[in-house]
TORNUPA-926410 format. One line per 10 residues: number of its first residue (from 1); their letters; for each residue x, y, z of C-alpha. Coordinates in steps of 0.001 Angstrom, whole numbers. Example, Ala and Ser with C-alpha at 12.3 -4.5 7.8 and 13.67 -1.06 7.14 Angstrom:
# residues 2
1	AS	12300:-4500:7800  13670:-1060:7140
***
This chain:
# residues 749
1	XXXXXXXXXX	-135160:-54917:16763  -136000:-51165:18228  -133523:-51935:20842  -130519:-52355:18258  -131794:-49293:16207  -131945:-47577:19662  -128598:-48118:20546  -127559:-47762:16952  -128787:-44526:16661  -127319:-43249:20260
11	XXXXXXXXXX	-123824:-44213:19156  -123741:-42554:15470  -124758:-39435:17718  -122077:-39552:19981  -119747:-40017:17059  -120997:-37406:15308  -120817:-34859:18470  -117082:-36433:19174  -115893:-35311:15303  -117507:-32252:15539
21	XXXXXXXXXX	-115332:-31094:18156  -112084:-32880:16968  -112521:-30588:13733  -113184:-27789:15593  -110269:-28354:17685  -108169:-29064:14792  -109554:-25501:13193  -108640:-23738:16811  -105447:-25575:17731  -103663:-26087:14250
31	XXXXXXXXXX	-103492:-22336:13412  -102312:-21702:16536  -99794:-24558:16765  -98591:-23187:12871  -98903:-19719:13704  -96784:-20362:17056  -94267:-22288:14765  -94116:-19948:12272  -93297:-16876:14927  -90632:-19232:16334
41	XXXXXXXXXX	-89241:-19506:12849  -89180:-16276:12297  -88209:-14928:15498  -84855:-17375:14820  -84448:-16191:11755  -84813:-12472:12829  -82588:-13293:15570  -79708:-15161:13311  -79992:-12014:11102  -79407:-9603:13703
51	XXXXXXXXXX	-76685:-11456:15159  -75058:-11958:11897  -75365:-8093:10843  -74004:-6811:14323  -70856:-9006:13664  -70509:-7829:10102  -70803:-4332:11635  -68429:-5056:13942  -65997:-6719:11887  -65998:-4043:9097
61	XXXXXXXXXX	-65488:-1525:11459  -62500:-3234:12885  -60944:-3238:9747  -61611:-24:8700  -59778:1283:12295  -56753:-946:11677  -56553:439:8366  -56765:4102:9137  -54342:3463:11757  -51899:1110:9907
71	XXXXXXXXXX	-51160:4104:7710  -50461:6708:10045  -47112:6127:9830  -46921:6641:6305  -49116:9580:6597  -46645:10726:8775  -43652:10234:7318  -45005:11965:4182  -46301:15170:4949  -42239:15876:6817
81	XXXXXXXXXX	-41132:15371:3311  -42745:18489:2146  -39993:20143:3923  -37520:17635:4543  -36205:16926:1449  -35571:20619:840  -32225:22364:255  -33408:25711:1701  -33982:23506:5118  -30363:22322:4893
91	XXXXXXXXXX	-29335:25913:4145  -31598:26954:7328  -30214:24897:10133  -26936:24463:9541  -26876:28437:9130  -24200:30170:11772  -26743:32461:12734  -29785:29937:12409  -33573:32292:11562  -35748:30845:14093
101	XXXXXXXXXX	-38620:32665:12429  -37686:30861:8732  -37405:27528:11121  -40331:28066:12473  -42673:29206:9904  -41522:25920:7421  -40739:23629:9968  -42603:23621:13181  -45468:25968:12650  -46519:25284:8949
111	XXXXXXXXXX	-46306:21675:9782  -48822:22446:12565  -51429:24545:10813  -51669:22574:7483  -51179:18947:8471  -51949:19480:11932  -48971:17442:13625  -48701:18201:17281  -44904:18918:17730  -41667:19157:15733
121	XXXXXXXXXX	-37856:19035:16578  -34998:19597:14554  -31402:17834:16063  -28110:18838:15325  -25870:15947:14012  -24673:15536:17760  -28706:14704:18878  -28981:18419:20786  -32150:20101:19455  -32003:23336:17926
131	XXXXXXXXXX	-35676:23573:17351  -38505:22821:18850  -42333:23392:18555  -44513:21702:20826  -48208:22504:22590  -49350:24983:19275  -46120:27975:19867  -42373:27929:19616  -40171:26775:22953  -36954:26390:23865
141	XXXXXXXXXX	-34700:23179:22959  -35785:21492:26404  -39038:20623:25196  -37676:17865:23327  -36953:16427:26951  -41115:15543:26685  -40325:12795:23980  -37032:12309:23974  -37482:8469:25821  -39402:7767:23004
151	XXXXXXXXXX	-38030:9169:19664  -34338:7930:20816  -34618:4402:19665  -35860:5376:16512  -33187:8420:16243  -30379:5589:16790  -31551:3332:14361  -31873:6688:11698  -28498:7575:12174  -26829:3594:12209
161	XXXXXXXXXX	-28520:3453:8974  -27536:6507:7345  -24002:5778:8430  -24491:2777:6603  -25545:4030:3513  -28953:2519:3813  -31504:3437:1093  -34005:817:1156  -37412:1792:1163  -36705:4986:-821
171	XXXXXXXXXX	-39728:5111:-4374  -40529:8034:-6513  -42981:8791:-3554  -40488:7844:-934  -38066:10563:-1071  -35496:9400:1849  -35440:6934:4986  -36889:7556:8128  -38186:5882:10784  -42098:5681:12705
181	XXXXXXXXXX	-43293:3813:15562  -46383:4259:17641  -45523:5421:20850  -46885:6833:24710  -46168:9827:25908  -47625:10591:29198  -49767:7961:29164  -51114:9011:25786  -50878:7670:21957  -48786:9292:19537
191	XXXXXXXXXX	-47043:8560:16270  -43239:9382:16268  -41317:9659:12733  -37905:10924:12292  -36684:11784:9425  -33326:13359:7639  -33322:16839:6428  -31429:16009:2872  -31480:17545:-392  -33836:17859:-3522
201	XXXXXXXXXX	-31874:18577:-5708  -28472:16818:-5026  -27075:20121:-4735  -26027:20004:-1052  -23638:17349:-312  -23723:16160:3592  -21859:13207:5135  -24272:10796:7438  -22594:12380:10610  -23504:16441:9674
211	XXXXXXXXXX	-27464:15324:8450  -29867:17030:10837  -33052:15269:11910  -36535:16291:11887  -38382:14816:14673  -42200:14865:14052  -45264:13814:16555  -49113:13496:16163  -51200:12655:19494  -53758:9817:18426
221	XXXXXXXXXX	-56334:10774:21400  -58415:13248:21880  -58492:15967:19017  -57303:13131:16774  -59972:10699:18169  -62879:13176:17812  -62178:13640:14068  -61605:10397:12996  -64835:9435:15211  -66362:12085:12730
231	XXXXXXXXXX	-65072:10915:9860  -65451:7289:10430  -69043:7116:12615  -66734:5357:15466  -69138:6381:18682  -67726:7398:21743  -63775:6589:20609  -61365:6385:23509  -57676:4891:24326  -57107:3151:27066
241	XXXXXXXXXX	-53612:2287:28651  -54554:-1765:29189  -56696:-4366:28344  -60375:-3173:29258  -63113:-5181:31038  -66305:-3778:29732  -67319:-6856:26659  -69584:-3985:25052  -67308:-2044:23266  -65282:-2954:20529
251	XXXXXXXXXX	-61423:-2876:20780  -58365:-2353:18292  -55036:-3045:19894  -52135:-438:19087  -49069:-2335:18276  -45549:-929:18174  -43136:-1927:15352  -41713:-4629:16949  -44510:-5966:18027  -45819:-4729:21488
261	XXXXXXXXXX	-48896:-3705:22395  -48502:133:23563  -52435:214:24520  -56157:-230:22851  -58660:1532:20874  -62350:1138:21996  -65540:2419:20261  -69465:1823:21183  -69930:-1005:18157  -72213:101:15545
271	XXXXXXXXXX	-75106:-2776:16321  -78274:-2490:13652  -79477:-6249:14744  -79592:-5701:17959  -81821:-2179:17740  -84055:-4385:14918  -83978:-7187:17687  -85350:-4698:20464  -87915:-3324:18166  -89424:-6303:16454
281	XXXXXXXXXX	-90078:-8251:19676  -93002:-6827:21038  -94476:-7274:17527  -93587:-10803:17001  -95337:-11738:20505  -98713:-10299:19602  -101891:-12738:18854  -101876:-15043:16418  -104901:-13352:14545  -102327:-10674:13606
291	XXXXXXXXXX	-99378:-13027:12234  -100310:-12460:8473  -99843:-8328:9651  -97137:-9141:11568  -94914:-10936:9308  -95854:-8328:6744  -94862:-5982:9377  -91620:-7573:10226  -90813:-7755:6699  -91428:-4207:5941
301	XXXXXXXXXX	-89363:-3100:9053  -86403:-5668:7924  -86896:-4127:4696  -86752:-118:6038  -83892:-1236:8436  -81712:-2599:5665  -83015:362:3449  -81751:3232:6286  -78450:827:6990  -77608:1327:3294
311	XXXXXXXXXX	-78549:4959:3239  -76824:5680:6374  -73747:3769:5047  -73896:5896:1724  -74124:9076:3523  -71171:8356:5689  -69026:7325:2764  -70204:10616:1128  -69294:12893:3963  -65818:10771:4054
321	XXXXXXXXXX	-65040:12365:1096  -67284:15164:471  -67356:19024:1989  -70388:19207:4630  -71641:22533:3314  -71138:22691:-168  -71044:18861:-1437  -67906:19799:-3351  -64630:17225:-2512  -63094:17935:477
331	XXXXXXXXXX	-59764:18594:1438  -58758:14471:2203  -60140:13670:-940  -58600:16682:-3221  -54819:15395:-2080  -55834:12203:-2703  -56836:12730:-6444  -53730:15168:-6259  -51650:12595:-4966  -53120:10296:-7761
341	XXXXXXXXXX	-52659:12129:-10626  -48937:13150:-9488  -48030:9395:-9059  -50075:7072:-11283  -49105:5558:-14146  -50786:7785:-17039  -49605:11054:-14697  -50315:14265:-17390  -47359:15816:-18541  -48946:19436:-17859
351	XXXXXXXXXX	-51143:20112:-14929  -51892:22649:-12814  -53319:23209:-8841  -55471:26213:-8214  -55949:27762:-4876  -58881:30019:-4412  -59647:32519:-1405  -62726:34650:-1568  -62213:38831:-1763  -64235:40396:1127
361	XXXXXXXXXX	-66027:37305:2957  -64896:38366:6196  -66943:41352:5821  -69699:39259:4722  -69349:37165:7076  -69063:40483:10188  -71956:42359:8823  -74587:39987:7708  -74156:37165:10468  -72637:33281:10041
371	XXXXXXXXXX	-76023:31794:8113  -75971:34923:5439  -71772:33479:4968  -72035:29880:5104  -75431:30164:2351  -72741:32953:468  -70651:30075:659  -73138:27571:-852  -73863:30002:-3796  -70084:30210:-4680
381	XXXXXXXXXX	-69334:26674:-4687  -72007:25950:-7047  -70792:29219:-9344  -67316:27533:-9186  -68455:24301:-10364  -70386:25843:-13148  -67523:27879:-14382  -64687:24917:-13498  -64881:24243:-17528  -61137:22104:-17990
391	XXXXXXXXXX	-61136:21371:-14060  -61604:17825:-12970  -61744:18346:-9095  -63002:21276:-7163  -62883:21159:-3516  -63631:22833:-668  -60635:23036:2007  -61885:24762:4369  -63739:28344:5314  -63980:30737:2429
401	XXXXXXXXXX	-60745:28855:649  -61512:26214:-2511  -59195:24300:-4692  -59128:22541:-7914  -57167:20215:-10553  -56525:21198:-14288  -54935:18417:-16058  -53383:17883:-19451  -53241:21703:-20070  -50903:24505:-20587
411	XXXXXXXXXX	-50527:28037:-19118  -52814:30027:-21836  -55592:27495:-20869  -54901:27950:-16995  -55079:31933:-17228  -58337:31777:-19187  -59962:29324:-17135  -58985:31469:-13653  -60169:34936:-15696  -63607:32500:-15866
421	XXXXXXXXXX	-63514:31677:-12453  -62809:35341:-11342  -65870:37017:-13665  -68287:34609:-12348  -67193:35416:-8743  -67203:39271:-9667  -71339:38791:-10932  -73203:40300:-7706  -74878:37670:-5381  -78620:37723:-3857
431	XXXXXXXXXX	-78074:35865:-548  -81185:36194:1933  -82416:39286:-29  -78795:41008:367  -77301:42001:-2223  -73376:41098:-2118  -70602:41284:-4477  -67263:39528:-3697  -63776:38936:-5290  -62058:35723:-5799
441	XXXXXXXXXX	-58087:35702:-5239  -55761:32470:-7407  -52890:31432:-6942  -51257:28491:-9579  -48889:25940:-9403  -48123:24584:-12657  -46538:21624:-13520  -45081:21610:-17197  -42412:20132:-19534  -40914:22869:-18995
451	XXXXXXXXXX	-37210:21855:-17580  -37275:21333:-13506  -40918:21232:-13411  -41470:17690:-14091  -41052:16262:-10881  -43417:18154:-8089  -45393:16538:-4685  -48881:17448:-4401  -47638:19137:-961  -45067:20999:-2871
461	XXXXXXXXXX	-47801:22188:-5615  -49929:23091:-2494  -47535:25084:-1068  -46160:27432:-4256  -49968:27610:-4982  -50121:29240:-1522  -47209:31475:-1866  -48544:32280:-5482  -52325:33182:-4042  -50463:35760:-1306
471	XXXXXXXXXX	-49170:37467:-4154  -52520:37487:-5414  -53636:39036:-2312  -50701:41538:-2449  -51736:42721:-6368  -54800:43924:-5466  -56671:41152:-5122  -59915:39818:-7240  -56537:38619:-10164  -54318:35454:-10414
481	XXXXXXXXXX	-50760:34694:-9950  -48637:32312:-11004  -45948:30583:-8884  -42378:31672:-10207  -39170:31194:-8499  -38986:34544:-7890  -41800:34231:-5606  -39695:32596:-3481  -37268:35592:-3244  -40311:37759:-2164
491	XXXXXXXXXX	-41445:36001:307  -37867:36088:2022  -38104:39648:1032  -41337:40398:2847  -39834:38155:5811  -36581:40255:5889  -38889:43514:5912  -41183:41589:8654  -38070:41428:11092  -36460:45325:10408
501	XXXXXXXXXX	-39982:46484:11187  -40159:44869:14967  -36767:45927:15191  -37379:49377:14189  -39902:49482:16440  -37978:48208:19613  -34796:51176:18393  -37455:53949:17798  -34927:55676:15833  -36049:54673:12427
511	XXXXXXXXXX	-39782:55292:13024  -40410:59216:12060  -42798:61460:12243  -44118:64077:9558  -46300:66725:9803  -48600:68171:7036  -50808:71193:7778  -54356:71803:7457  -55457:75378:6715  -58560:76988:7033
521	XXXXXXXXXX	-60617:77460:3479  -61862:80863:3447  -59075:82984:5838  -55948:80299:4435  -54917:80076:8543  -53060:77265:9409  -55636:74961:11927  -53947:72004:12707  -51783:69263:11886  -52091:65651:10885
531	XXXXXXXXXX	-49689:63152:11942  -47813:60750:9087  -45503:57883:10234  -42457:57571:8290  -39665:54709:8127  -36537:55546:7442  -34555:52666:7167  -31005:52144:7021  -30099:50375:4030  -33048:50581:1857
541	XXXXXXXXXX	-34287:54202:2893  -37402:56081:3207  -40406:53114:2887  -43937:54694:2441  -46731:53357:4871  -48660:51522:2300  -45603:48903:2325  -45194:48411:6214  -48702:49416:7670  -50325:46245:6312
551	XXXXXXXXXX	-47687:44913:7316  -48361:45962:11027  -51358:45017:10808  -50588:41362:9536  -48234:40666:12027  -50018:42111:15085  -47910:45659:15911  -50209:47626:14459  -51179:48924:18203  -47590:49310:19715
561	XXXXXXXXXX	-46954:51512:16375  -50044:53617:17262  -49658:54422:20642  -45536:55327:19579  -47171:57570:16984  -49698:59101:19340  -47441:59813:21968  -44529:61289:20085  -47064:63541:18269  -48701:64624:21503
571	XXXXXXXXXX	-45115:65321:22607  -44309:67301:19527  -47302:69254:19545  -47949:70496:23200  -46428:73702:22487  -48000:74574:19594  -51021:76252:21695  -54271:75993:20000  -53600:73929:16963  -55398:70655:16277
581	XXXXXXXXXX	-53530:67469:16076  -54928:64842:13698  -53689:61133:13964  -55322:57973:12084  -56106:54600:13983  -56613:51587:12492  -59800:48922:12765  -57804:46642:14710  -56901:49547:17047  -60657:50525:17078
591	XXXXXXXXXX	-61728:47049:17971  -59074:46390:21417  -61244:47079:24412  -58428:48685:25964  -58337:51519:22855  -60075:54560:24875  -58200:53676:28146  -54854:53540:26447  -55390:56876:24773  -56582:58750:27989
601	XXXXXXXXXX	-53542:57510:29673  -51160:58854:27085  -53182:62103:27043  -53396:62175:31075  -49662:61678:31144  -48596:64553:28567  -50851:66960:29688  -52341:67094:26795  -56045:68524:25969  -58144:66033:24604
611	XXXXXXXXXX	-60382:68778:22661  -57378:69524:20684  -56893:65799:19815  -58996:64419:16400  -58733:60324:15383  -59218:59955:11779  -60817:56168:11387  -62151:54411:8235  -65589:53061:7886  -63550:49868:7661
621	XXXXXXXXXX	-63211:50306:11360  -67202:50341:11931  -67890:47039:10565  -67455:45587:14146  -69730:43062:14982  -69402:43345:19121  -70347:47051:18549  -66451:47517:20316  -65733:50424:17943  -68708:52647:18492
631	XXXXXXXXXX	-68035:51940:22459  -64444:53431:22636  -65440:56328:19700  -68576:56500:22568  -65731:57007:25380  -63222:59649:23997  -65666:61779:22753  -67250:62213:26297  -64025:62949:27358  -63710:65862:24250
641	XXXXXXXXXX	-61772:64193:21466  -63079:64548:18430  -63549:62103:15188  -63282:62270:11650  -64225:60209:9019  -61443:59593:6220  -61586:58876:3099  -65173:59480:2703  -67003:58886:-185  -64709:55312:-1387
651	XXXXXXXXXX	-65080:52089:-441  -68750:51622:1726  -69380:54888:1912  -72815:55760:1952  -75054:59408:2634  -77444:57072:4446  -74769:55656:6628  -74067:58954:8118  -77296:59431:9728  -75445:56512:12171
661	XXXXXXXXXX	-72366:57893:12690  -71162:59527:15669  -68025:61827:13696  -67407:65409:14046  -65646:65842:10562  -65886:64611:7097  -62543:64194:5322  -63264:64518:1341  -61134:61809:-801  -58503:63078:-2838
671	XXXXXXXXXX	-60338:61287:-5878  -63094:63408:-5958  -60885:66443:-5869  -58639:64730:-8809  -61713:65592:-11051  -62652:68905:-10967  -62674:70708:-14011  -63310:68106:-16049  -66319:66366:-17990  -68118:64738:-14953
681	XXXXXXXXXX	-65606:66171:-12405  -67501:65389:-8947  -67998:68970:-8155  -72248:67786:-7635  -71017:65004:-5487  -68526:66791:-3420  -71208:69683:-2731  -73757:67359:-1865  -71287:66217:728  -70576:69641:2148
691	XXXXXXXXXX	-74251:69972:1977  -75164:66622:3931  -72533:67391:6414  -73087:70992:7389  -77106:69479:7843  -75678:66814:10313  -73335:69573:11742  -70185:68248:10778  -66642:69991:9504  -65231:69406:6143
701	XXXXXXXXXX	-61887:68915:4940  -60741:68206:1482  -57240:66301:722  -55113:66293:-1476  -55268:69512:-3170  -52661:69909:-5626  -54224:73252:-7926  -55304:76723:-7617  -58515:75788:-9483  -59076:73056:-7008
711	XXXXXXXXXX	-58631:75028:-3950  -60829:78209:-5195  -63757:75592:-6358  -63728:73917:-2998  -63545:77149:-1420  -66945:78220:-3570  -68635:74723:-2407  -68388:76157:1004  -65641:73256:1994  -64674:74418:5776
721	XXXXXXXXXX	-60700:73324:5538  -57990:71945:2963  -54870:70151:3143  -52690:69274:217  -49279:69735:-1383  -50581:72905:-2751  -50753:74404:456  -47696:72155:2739  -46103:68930:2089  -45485:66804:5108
731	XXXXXXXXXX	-42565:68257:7383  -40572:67566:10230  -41839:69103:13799  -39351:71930:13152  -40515:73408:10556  -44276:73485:12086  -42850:75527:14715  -41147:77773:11975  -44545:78036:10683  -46246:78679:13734
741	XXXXXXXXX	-43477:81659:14511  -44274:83211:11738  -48018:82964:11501  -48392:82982:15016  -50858:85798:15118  -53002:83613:12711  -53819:80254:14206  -57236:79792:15219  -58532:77875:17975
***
């Protein structure tokens, strides 16, 4: 009996010890087992996830390439209709005497600055080329030789079909046929369309074998490839000639019209599940004690990832479409609304394209430094957007230049809403605790019910809103202009005037020089002369310097026209022993390196003293960022020319900016003398000049003294010289020397 309960009781105890462990085992091993499971899961899931979101990547990124490239062609084709379909181009090239300039400022160069195509050919009806512009200037017609192999297909097919009367294709926003094909061209991607120069208006009648062509190209690699990388977050875009080996990148084939393949596209893929895959992974494999953390973990970082992917997707669609700087539309998406607004189906009947360009930024921009602009910038765009009232777009296009869309409006509504824009432009700015004030330039296009302005392109709107903002620029600035027809007209007039003023400069005979004499306040001695360019031109006659200085200036003569100047007044006034000759430089002419060099020469080669020499300069010249100004002004007057400062007293002018200036006279504006003798007449402010000067141990001179009162007041402020029609107009160099015979005795050194 003790021996059964023995046993008995051994074996529930070795049960007992035997379940114990099984449940402990089961409390160890099941966790694990589930927790090991459950990591798998996940880590498959994670995995799947990734995978799938890298191909989605992929995928929508190959799509969005083809697309951008499908319509290049289009693009192409397009933007040459903005000049193509124009019956001043048919005027221009089949011209006897053809203007290269007009050809290349509307056909080659224009193209090339606004749209940026790469080159542009225009061929006679007999294939020669008669323009060309290719590599960013003008050439000669054997630079079409570069693309010739390639755009001759496409020129062949152009001209079979115009012979043929073909006019398929051609929409309200397809103005005429043309072909495109992708193409290579030294072993690199372009875009080739060709296109008939025809008429707008149906004015010009041509048969198929006198149409010109317009050839245009755009390179798809490098400059193009770095923007649209930009644009389109493609990393590390290249083109390659053939089929590439490496499995990493992503490809986009470039085919041809008919069909070929002329190369591939390849980009670094944009891969988010592979970056979550590489980051995740060390998590997942941690211990099992942590999988309730670290599947909270992994969902939180699946979470952020697809959070940021989103985000980052946002923020490159916004910057697709927006202005970096300001947030305001950019210039893509401002010809896109353009484009929409001109084309769609409830297009307004009135509407009108404003082009802005800030008064004065450049100075801005010289004398306060890049991050004083860019926030000036910043403070204007949101100004304009305040003050857009009836505009629906306003963009930024670029620099200090904005644009913007008025629809369903008229031309009263249009000049009050750019008299808006210009007053809250005009309110001072506080920038970086600088105080700034700036001037806003418009130009309009309209387009009305008003007969023949129905029908416009946004390129075309673009463009007379151009010319119409020059004008702007022209009236003074800080107003707005309207595009007329007459515009036009001024433009070739300001063109024709361009040309006779680089050919007066090559004959020399047209280009005169007048003298006006600057006598001595208190004994009325003649002391010197200042130099005045004239033009005299042949057909139009005498043209003052306000209308061809600019001009100079613009067109980048303004240096050859000094250094004529200087030299044939050195020339003239050698003999006249111990009189002063005055002659004005411009900024640009103060800001060439090569200014005090070029001046010593001319005065080394006359023989002529540089102590009798005096450069009259603006303040405009001293806003010089490199400090080049001050260095040549530095240069001549350790070599004994002197320096005044003209104009004083308009403009920047400041008493406090003369404690910086390294002059040896002070010219007095002729606005302050205007005054005198009247309520408020400037007599305090013109003696506190005199004053200030004589301190710093500078000369005076007053201009334009035109009265007996005026000359005997400035005499009584203790002015030191005076020049004015009162005393001399400007004369000839003969008539100084008349002067000097007979006041010989009187001239003092």
């Amino acid at each position: 009996m003790s021996l059964v309960e023995t046993t008995g009781s051994n074996d529930a105890g070795l049960a007992f010890t035997r379940s114990e462990k099984i449940q402990l085992a089961l409390k160890l091993v099941l966790p694990v087992v589930a927790g090991a499971f459950l990591m798998a899961a996940i880590y498959a899931s994670v995995y799947w996830s990734a995978g799938g979101a890298d191909d989605v990547a992929a995928a929508r990124q190959t799509r969005l390439f083809q697309l951008v490239i499908s319509k290049l062609r289009m693009e192409l084709a397009h933007e040459q209709e903005s000049v193509t379909v124009w019956d001043d181009a048919i005027d221009a090239v089949t011209a006897q005497t053809r203007d290269q300039e007009w050809l290349d400022m509307n056909l080659g160069r224009w193209m090339h600055t606004y749209f940026g195509h790469d080159g542009a050919f225009v061929l006679s009806p007999a294939g020669r080329p008669v323009y060309a512009f290719w590599r960013a200037e003008r050439r000669g017609p054997e630079a079409f030789d570069e693309v010739a192999d390639a755009a001759m297909p496409m020129i062949r097919n152009l001209k079979l079909r115009l012979a043929a009367g073909d006019e398929s294709g051609i929409t309200q926003q397809v103005l005429s046929i043309g072909e495109s094909d992708f193409v290579v061209i030294d072993a690199r991607p372009a875009v080739i369309s060709v296109k008939p120069i025809v008429s707008d208006t149906g004015n010009r009648t041509q048969a198929p074998d006198e149409i010109y062509l317009h050839v245009a190209v755009r390179y798809l690699d490098r400059r193009y490839l770095t923007t649209l990388g930009e644009e389109y977050a493609f990393d590390d875009l290249q083109f390659h000639n053939g089929i590439i080996g490496d499995q990493s990148r992503a490809t986009a084939p470039l085919t041809t019209r008919s069909g070929q393949v002329a190369g591939y596209f390849s980009w670094s893929p944009f891969s988010p599940g592979a970056d979550l895959i590489r980051e995740t992974t060390p998590i997942l494999a941690a211990t099992t004690a942590l999988i309730l953390a670290l599947t909270v973990s992994m969902g939180a970082s699946i979470w952020n990832r697809s959070r940021r992917l989103k985000t980052s997707q946002a923020q490159l669609n916004h910057l697709a479409f927006h202005d970096g700087l300001t947030g305001l539309a950019n210039r893509r998406t401002f010809h896109r609304r353009l484009a929409e607004r001109l084309n769609g189906a409830s297009k307004p009947r009135e509407l009108a394209v404003l082009y802005m360009d800030l008064d004065r930024f450049k100075q801005v921009n010289d004398m306060l430094g890049h991050p004083v602009g860019d926030a000036l910038i910043i403070a204007v765009a949101k100004r304009l957007n305040e003050a857009a009232g009836l505009a629906e777009t306003v963009a930024r296009i670029g620099g200090d230049e904005f644009t913007a869309i008025i629809a369903h409006t008229n031309r009263q509504d249009v000049e009050k809403q750019c008299q808006r824009l210009i007053d809250a432009i005009q309110e001072p700015f506080e920038v970086k605790g600088h105080p700034i004030r700036i001037g806003l330039s418009i130009g309009v296009s309209m387009l009305g019910s008003a007969r023949g302005t129905q029908h416009k392109s946004a390129d075309e709107m673009m463009r007379e809103a151009d010319i119409a903002l020059y004008h702007a620029k022209g009236a003074g600035r800080n107003c707005y202009a309207i595009f007329g027809a007459h515009m036009d007209e001024l433009i070739k007039m300001r063109r024709e005037l361009e040309r006779d003023l680089r050919a007066a400069l090559e004959a020399k005979d047209q280009l005169e020089i007048h003298y006006q004499p600057v006598y001595s306040a208190l004994g009325r001695q003649i002391t010197g002369v200042e130099a005045l360019l004239r033009w005299r031109h042949p057909l139009k006659g005498l043209i003052p310097p306000d209308m061809f200085i600019g001009l100079a200036e613009e067109i980048g003569i303004i240096e050859k026209v000094g250094s004529l100047v200087l030299k044939e007044a050195c020339t003239a006034a050698l003999p006249w022993e111990g009189l002063g000759l005055s002659v004005n430089a411009s900024a640009l002419e103060m800001r060439n390196p090569n200014y005090a060099r070029n001046v010593l020469a001319i005065l080394d080669e006359l023989k002529f003293k540089p102590e009798r020499l005096e450069i009259e300069i603006t303040e405009t010249a001293l806003v010089d960022e490199d400090g080049q100004c001050e260095k040549n002004i530095r240069a001549l007057r350790a070599a004994g020319v002197r320096f005044a400062l003209d104009d004083f007293g308009t403009g920047f002018s400041s008493f406090g900016r003369l404690q910086r200036l390294e002059v040896d006279r002070i010219k007095i504006d002729r606005s302050f003398v205007n005054g005198f003798g009247t309520p408020g007449g400037n007599e305090e402010i013109v003696q506190a000049i005199i004053g200030l000067a004589h301190a710093k141990g500078l000369k005076t001179t007053a201009e334009g003294i035109e009265t007996i009162e005026q000359q005997e007041a400035l005499c009584r402020l203790g002015c030191d010289d005076l020049q004015g029609f009162l005393l001399s107009r400007p004369v000839p160099s003969q008539v100084i020397a008349k002067i000097l015979q007979q006041r010989g005795s009187t001239i003092e050194t």
